[in-house]
Biopython code that builds the backbone (N, CA, C, O; Angstrom):
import numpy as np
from Bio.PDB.StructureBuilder import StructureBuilder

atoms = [
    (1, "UNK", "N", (58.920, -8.727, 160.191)),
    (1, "UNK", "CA", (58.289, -9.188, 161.404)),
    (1, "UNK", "C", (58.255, -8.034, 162.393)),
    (1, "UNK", "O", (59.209, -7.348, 162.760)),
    (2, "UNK", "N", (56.549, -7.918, 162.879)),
    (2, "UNK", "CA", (57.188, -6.584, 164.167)),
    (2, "UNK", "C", (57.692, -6.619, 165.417)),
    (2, "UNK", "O", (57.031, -6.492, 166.448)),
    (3, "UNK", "N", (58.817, -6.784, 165.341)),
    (3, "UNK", "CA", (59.708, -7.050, 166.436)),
    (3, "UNK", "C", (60.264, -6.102, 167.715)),
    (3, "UNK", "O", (60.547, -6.247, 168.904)),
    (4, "UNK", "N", (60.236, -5.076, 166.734)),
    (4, "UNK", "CA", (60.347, -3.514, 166.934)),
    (4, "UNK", "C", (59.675, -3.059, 168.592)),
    (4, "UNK", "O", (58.738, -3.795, 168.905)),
    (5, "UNK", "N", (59.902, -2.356, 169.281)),
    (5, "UNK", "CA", (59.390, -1.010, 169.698)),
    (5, "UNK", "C", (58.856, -0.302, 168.876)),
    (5, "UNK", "O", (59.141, -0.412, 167.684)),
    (6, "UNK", "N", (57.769, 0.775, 169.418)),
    (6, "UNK", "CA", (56.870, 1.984, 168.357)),
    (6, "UNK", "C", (57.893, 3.289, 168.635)),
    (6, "UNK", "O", (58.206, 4.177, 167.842)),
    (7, "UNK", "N", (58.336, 3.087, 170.130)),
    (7, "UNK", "CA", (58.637, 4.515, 170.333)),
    (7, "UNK", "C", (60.149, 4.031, 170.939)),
    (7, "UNK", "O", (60.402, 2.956, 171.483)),
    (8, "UNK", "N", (61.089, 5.179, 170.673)),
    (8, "UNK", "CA", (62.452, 5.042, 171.225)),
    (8, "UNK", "C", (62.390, 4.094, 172.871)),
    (8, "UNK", "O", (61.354, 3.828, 173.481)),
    (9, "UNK", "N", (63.654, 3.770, 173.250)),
    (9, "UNK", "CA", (63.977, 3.429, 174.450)),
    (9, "UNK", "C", (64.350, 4.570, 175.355)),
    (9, "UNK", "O", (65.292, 5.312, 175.077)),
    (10, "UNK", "N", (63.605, 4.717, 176.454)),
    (10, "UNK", "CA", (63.664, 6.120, 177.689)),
    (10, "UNK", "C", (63.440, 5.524, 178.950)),
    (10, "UNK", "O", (62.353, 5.259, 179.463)),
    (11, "UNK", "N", (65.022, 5.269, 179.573)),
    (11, "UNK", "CA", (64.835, 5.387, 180.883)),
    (11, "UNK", "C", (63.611, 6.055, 181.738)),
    (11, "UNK", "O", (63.169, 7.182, 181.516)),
    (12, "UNK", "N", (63.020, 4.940, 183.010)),
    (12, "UNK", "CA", (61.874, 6.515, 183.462)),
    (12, "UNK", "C", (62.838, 6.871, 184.452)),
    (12, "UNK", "O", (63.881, 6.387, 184.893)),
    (13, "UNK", "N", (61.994, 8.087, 184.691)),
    (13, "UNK", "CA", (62.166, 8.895, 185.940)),
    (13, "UNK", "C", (61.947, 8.994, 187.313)),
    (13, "UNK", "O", (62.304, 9.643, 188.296)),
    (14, "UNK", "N", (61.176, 8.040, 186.958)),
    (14, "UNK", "CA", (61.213, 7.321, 188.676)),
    (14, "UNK", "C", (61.906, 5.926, 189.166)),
    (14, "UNK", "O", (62.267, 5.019, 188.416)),
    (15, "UNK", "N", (62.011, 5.952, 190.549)),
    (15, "UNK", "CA", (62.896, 5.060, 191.401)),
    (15, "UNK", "C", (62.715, 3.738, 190.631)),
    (15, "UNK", "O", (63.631, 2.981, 190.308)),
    (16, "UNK", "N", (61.317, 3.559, 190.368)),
    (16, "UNK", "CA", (60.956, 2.104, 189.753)),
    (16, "UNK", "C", (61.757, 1.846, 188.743)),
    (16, "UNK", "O", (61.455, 0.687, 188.461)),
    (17, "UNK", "N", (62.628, 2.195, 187.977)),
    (17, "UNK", "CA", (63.383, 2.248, 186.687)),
    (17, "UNK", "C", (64.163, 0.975, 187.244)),
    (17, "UNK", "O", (64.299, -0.033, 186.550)),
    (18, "UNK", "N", (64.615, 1.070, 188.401)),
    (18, "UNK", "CA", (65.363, -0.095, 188.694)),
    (18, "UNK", "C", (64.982, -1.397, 188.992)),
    (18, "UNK", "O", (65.829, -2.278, 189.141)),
    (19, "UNK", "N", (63.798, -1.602, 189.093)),
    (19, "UNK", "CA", (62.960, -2.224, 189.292)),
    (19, "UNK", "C", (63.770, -4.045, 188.979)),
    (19, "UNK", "O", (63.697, -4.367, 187.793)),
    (20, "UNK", "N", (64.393, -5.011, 189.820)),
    (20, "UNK", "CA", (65.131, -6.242, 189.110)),
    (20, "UNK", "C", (64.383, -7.527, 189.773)),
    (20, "UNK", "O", (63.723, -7.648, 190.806)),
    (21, "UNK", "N", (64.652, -8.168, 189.048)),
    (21, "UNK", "CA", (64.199, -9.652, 189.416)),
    (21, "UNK", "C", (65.007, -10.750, 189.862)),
    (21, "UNK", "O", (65.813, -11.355, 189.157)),
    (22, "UNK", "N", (64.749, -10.977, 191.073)),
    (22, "UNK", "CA", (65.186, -12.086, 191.640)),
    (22, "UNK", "C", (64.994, -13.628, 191.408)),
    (22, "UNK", "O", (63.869, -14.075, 191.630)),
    (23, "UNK", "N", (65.824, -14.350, 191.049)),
    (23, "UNK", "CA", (65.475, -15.658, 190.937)),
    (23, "UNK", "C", (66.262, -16.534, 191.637)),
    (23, "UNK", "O", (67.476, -16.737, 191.639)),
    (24, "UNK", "N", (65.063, -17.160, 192.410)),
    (24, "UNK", "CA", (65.478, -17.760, 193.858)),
    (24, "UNK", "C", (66.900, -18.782, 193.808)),
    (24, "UNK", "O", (66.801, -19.938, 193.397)),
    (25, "UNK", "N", (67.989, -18.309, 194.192)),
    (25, "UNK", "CA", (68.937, -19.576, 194.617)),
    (25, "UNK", "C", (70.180, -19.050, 193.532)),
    (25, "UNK", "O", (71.232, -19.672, 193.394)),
    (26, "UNK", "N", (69.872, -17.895, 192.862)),
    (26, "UNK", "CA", (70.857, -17.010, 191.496)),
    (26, "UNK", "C", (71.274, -15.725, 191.880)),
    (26, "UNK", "O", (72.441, -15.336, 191.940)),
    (27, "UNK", "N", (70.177, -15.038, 192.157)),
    (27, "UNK", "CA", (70.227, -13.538, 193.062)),
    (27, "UNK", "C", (69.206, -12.791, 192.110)),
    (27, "UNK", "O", (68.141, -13.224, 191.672)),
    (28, "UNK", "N", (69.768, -11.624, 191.911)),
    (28, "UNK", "CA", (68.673, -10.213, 191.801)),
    (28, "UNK", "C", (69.597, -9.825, 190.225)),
    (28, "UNK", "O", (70.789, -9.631, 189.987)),
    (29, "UNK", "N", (68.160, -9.843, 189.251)),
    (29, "UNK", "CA", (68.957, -9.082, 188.193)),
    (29, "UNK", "C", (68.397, -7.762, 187.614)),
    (29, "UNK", "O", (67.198, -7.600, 187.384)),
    (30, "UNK", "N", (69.279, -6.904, 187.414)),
    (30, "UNK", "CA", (68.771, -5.432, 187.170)),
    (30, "UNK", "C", (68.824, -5.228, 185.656)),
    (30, "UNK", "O", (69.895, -5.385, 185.070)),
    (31, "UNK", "N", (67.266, -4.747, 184.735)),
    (31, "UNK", "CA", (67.637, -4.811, 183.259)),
    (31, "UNK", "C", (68.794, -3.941, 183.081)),
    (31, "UNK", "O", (69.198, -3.488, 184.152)),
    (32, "UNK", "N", (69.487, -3.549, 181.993)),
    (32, "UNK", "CA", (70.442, -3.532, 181.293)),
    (32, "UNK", "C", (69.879, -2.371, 180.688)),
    (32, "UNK", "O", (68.689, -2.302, 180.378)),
    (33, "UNK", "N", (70.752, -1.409, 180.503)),
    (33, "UNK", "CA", (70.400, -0.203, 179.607)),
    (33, "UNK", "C", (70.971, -0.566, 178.177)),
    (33, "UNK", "O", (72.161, -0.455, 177.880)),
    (34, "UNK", "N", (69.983, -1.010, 177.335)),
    (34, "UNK", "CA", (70.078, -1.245, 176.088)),
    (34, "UNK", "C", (69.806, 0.226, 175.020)),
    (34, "UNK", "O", (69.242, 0.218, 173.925)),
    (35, "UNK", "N", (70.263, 1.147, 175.573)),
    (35, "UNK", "CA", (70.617, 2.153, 174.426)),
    (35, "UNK", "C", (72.225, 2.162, 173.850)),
    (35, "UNK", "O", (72.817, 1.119, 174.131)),
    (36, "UNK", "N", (72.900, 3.000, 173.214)),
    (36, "UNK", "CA", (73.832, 2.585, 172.407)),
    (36, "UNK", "C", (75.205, 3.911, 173.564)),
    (36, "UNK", "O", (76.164, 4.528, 173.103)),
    (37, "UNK", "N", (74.944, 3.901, 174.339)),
    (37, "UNK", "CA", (75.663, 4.790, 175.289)),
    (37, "UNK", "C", (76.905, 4.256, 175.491)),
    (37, "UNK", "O", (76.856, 3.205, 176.130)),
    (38, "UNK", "N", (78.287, 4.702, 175.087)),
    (38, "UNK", "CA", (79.415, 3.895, 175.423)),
    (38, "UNK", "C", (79.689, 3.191, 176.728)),
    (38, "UNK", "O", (79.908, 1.980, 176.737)),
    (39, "UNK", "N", (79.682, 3.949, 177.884)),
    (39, "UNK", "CA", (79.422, 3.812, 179.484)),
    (39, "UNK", "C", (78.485, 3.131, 180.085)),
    (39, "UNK", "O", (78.828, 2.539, 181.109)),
    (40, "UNK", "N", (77.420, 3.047, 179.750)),
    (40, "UNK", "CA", (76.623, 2.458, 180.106)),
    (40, "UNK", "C", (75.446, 1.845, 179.446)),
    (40, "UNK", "O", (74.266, 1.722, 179.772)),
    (41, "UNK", "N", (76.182, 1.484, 178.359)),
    (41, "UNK", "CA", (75.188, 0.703, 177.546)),
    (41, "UNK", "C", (75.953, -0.155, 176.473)),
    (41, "UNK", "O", (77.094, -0.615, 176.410)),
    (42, "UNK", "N", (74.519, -0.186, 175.410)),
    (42, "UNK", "CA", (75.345, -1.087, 174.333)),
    (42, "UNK", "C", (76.316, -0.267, 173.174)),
    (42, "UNK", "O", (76.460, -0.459, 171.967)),
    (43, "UNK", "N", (76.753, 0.471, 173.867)),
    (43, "UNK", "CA", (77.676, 1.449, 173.022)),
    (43, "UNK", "C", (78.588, 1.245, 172.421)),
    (43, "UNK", "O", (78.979, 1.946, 171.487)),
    (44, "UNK", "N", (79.237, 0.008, 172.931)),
    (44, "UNK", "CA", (80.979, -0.417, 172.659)),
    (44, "UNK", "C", (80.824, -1.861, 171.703)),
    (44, "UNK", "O", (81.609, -2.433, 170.947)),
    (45, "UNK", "N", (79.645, -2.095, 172.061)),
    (45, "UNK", "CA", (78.988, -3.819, 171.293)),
    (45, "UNK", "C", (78.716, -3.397, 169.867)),
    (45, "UNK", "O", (78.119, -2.330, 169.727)),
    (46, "UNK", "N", (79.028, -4.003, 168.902)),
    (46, "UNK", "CA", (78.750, -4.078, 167.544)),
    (46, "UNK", "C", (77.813, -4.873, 167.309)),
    (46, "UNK", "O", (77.534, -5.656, 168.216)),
    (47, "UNK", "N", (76.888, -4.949, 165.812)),
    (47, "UNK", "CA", (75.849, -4.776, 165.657)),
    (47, "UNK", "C", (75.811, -6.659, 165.916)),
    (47, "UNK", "O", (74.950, -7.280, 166.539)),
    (48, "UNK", "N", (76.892, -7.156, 165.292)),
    (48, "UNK", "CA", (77.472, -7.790, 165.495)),
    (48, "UNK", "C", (77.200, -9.303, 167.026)),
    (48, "UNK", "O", (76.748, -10.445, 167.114)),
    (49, "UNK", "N", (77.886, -8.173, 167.975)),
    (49, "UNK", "CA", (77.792, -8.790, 169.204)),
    (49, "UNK", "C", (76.911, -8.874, 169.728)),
    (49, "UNK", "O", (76.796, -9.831, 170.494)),
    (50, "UNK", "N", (75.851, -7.938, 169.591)),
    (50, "UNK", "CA", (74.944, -7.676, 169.467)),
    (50, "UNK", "C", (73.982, -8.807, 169.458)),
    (50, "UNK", "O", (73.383, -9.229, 170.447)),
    (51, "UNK", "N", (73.851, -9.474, 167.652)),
    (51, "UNK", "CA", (73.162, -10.654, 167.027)),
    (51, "UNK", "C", (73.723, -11.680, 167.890)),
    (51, "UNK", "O", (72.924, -12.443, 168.431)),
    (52, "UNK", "N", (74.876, -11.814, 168.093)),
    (52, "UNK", "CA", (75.788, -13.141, 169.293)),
    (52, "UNK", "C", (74.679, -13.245, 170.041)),
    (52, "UNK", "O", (73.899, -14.151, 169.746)),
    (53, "UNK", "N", (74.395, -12.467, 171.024)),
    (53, "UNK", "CA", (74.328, -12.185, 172.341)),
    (53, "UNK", "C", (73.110, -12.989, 171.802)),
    (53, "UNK", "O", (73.000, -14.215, 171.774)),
    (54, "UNK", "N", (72.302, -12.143, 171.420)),
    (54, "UNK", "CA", (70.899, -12.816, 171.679)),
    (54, "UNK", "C", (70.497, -14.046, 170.704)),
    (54, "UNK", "O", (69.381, -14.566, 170.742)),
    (55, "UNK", "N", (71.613, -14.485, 169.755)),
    (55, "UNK", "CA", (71.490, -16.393, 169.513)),
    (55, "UNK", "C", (72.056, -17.152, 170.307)),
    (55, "UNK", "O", (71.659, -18.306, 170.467)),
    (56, "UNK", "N", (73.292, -16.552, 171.081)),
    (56, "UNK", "CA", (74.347, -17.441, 171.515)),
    (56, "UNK", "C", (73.879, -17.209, 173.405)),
    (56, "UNK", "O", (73.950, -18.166, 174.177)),
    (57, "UNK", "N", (73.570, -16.251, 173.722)),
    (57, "UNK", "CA", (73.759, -15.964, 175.061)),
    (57, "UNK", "C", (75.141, -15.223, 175.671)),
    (57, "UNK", "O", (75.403, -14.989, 176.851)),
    (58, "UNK", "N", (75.628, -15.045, 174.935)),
    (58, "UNK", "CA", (77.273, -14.788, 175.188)),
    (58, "UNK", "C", (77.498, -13.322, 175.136)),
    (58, "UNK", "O", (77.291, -12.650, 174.126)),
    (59, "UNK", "N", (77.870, -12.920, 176.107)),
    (59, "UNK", "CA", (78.172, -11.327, 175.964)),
    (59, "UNK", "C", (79.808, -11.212, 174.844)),
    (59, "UNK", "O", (80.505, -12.197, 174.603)),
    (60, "UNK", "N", (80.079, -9.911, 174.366)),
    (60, "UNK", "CA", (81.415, -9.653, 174.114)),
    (60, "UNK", "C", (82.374, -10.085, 174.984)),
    (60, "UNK", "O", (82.948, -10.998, 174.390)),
    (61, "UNK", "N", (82.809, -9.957, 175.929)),
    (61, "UNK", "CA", (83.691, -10.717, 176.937)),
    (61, "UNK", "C", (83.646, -11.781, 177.115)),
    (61, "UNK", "O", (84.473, -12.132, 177.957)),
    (62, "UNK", "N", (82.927, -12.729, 176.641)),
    (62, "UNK", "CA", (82.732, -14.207, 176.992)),
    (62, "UNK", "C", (82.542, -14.147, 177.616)),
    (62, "UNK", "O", (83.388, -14.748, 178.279)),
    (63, "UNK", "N", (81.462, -13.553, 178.546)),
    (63, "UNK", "CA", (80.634, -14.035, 179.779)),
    (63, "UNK", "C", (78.763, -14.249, 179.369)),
    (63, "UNK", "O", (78.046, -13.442, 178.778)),
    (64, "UNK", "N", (78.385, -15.621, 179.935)),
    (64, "UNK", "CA", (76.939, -15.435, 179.665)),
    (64, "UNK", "C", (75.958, -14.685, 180.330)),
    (64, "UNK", "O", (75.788, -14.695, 181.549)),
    (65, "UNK", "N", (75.267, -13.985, 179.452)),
    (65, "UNK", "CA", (74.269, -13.175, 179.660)),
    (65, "UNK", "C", (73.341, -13.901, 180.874)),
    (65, "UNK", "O", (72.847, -15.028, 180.848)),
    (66, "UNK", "N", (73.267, -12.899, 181.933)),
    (66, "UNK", "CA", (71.900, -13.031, 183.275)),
    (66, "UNK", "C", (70.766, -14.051, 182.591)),
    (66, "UNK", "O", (70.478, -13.863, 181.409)),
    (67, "UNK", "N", (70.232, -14.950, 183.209)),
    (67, "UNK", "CA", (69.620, -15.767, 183.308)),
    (67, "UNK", "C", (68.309, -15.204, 183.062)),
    (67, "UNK", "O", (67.518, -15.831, 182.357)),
    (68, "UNK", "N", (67.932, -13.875, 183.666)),
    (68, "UNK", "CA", (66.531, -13.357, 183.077)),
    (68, "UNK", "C", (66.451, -12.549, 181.802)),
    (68, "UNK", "O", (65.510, -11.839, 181.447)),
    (69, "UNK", "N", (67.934, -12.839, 180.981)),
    (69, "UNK", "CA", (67.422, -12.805, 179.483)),
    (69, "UNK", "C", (67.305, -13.914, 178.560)),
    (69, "UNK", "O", (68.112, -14.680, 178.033)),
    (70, "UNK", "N", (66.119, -13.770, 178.529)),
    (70, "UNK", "CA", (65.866, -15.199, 177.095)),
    (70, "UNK", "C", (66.232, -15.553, 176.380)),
    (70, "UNK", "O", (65.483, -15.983, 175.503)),
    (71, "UNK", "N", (67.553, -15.629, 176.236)),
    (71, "UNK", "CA", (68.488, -15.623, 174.419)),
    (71, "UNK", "C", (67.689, -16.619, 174.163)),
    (71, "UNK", "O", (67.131, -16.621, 173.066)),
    (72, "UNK", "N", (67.399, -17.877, 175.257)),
    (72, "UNK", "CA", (67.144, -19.208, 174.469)),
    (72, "UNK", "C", (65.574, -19.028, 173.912)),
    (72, "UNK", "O", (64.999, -20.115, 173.848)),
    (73, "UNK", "N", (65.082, -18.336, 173.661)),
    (73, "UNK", "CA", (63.889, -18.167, 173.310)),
    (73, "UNK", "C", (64.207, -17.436, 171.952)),
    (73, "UNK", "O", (63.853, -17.766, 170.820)),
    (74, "UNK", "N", (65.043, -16.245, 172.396)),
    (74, "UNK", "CA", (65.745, -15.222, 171.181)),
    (74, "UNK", "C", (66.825, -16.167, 170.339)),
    (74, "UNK", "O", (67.398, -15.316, 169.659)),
    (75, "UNK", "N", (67.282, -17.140, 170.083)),
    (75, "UNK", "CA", (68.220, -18.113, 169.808)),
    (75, "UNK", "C", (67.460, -18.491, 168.387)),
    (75, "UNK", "O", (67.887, -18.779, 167.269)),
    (76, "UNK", "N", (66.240, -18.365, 168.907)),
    (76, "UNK", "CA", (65.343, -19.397, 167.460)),
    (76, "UNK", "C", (65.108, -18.224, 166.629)),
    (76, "UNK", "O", (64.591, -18.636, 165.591)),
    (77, "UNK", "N", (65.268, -16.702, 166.584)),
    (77, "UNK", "CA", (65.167, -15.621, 165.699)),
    (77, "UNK", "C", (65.737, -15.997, 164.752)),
    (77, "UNK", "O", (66.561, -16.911, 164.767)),
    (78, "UNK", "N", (65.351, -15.270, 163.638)),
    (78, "UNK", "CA", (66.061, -15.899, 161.977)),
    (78, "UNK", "C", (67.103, -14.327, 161.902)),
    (78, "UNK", "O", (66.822, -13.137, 162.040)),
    (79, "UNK", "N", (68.371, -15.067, 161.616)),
    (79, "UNK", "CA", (69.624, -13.950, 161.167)),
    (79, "UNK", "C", (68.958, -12.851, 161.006)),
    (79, "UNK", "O", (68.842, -12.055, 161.938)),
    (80, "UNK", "N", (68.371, -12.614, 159.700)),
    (80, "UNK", "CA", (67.636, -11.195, 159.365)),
    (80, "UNK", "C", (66.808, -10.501, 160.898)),
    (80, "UNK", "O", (66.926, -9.309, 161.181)),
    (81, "UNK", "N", (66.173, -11.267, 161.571)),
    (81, "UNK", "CA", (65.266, -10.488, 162.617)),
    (81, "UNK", "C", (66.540, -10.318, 163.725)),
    (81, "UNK", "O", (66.321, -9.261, 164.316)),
    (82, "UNK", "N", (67.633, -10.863, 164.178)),
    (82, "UNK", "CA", (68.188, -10.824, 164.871)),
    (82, "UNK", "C", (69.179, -9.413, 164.797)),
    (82, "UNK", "O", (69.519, -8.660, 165.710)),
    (83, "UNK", "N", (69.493, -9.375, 163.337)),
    (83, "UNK", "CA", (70.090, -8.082, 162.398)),
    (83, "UNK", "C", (69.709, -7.023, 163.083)),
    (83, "UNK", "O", (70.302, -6.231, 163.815)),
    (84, "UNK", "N", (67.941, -7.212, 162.500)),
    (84, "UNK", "CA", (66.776, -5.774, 162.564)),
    (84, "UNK", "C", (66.892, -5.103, 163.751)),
    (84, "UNK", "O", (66.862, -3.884, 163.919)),
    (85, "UNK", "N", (67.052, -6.140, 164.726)),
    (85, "UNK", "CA", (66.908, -5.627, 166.617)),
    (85, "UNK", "C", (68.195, -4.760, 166.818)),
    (85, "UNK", "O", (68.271, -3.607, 167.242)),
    (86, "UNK", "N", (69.338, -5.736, 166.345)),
    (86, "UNK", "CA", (70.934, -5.054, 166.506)),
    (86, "UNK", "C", (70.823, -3.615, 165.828)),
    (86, "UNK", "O", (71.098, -2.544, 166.369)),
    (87, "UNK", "N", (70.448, -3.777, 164.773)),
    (87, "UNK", "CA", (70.123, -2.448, 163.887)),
    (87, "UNK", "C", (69.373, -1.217, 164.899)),
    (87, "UNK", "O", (69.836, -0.174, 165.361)),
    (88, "UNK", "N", (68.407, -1.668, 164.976)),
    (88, "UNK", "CA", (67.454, -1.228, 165.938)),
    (88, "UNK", "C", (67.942, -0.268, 167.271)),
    (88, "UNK", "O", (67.723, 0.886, 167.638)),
    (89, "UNK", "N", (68.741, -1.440, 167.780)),
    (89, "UNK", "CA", (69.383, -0.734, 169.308)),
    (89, "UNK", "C", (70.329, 0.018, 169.293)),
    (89, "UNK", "O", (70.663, 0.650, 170.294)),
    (90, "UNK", "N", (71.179, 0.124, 167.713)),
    (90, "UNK", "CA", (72.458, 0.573, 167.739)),
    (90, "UNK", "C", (71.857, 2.002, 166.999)),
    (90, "UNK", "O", (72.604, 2.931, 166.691)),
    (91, "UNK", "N", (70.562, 2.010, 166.798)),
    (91, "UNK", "CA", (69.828, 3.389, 165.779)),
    (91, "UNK", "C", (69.464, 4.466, 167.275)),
    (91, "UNK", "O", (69.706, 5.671, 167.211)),
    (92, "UNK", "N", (69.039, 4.009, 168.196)),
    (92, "UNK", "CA", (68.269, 4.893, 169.527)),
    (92, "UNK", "C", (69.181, 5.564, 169.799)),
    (92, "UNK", "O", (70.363, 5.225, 169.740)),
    (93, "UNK", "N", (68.635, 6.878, 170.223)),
    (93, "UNK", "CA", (69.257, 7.928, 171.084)),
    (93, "UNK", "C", (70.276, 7.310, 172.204)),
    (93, "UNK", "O", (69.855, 6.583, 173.102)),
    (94, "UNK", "N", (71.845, 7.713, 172.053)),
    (94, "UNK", "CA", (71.796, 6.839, 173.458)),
    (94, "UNK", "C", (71.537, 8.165, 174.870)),
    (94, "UNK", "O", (71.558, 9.396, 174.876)),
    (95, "UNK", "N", (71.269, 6.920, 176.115)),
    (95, "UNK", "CA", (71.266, 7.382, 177.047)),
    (95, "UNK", "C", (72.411, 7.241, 178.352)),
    (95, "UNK", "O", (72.822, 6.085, 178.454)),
    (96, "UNK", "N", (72.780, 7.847, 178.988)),
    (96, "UNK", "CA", (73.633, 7.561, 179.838)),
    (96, "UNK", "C", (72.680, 6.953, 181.111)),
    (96, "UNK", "O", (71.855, 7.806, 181.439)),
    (97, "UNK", "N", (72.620, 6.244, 181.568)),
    (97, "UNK", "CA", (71.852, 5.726, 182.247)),
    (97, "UNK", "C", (72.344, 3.925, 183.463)),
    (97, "UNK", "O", (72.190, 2.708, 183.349)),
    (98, "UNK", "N", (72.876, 4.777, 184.358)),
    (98, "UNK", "CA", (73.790, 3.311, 185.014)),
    (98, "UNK", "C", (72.728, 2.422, 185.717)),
    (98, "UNK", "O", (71.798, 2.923, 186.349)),
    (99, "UNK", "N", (72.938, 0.821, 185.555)),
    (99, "UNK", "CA", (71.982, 0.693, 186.827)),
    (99, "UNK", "C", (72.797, -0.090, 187.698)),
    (99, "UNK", "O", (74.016, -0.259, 187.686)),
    (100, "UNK", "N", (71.680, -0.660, 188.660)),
    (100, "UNK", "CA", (72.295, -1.974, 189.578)),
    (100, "UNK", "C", (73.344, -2.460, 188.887)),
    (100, "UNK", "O", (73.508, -2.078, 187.729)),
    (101, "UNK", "N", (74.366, -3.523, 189.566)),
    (101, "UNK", "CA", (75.013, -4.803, 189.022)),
    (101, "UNK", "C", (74.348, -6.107, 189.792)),
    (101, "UNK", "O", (74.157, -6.087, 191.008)),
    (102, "UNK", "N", (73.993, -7.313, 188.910)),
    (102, "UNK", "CA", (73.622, -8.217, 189.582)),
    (102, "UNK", "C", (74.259, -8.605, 191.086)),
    (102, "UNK", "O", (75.301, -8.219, 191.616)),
    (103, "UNK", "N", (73.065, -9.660, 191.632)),
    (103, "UNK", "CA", (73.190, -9.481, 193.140)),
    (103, "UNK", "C", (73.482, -11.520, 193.269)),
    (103, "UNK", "O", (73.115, -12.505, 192.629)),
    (104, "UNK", "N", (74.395, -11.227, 194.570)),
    (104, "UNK", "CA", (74.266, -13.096, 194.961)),
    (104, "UNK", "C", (73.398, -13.424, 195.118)),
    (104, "UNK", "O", (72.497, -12.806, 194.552)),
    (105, "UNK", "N", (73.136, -14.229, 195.703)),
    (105, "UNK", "CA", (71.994, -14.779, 196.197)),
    (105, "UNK", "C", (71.863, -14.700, 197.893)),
    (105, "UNK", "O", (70.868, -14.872, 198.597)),
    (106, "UNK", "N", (73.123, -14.403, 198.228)),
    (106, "UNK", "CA", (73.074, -14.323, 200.103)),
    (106, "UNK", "C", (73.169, -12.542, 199.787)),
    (106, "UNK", "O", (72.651, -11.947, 200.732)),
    (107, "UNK", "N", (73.519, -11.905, 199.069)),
    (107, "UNK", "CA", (73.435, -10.252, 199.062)),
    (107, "UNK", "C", (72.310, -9.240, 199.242)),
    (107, "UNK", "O", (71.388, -9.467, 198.460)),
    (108, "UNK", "N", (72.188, -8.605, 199.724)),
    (108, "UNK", "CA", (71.231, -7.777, 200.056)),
    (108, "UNK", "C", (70.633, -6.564, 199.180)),
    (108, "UNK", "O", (71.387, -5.591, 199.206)),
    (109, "UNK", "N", (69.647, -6.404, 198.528)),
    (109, "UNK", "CA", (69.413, -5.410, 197.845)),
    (109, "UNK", "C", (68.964, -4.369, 198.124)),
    (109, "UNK", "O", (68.045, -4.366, 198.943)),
    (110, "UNK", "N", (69.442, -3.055, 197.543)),
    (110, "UNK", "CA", (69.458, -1.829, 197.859)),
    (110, "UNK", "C", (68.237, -1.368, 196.993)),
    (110, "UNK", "O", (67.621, -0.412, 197.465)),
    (111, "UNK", "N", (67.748, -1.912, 195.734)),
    (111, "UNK", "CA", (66.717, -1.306, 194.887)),
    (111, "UNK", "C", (65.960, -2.844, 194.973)),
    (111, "UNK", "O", (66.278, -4.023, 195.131)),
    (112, "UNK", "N", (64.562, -1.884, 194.728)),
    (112, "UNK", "CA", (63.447, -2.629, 194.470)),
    (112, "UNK", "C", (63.347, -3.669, 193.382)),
    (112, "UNK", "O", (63.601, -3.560, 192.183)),
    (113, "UNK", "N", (62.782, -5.031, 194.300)),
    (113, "UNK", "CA", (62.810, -6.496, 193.001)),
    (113, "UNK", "C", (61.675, -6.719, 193.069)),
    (113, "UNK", "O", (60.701, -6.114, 193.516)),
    (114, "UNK", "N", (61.897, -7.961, 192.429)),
    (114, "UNK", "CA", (60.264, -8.893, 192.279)),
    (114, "UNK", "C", (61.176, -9.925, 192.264)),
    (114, "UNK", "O", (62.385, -9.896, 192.033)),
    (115, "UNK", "N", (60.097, -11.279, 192.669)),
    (115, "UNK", "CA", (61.104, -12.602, 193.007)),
    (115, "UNK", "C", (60.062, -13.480, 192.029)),
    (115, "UNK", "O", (58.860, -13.584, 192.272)),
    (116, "UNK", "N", (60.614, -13.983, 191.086)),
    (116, "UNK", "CA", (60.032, -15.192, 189.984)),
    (116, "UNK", "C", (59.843, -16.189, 190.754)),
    (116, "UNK", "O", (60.640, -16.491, 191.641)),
    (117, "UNK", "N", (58.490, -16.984, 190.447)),
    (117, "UNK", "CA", (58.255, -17.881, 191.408)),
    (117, "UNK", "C", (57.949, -19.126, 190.001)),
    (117, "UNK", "O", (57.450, -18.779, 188.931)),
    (118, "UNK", "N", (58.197, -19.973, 190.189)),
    (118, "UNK", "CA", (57.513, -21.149, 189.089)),
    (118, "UNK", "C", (56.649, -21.946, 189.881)),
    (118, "UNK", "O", (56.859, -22.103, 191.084)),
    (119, "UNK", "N", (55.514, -22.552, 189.178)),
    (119, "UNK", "CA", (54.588, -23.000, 189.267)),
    (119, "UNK", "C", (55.000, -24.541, 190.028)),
    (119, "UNK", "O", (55.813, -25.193, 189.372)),
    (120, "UNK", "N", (54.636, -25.035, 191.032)),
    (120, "UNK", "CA", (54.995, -26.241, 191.389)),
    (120, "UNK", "C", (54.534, -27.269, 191.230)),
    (120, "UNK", "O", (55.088, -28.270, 191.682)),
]
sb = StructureBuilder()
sb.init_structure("model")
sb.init_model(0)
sb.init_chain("A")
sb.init_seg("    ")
for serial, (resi, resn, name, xyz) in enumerate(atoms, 1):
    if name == "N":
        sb.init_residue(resn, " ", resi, " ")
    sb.init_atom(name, np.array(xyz, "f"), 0.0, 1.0, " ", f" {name:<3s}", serial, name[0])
structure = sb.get_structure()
């Protein structure tokens, strides 16, 4: 299944990199550097925790994954495709690359969001 990226994962170089999404009444979430970087990435996660994460929602620590990632969408992946991705992320160059930490909802943000709106 092509599930894949064509081309490696590369932080950009501009400010926009941080670019997070707010969802009203949760706070501000900043993506996640999904290269295999010990520090700041999925470096320390096995291929493993990896497949968890995105059937279960559940990070390694037992904490659930930010609300603006879809596990529950990624939940219905079949073992093998769930594998391929873990495979996948744990194959990329890593990058050192820190970002935001999620935000309250009364907190103020320092980097640029976008605010999810649903249809009423």
């Amino acid at each position: 299944m092509g599930l894949l990226p064509a081309s490696p994962i590369r932080p950009s170089r501009s400010p926009a990199r941080w670019v997070g999404f707010e969802l009203p009444g949760l706070g501000i979430f900043y993506p996640s550097n999904l290269t295999p970087d010990d520090e700041t990435g999925l470096g320390r996660w096995s291929e493993d925790d990896i497949v968890k994460a995105l059937k279960t929602g559940v990070r390694p620590d037992g904490r659930e994954l930010v609300p603006i990632m879809p596990w529950r969408s990624f939940s219905a992946l079949t073992d093998e495709d769930a594998r391929a991705i873990a495979e996948y992320l744990k194959s990329v160059p890593p990058v050192h690359h820190a970002v935001p930490q999620p935000l309250g909802p009364s907190e103020h943000a320092t980097h640029p969001y976008m605010t999810v709106v649903t249809p009423q």
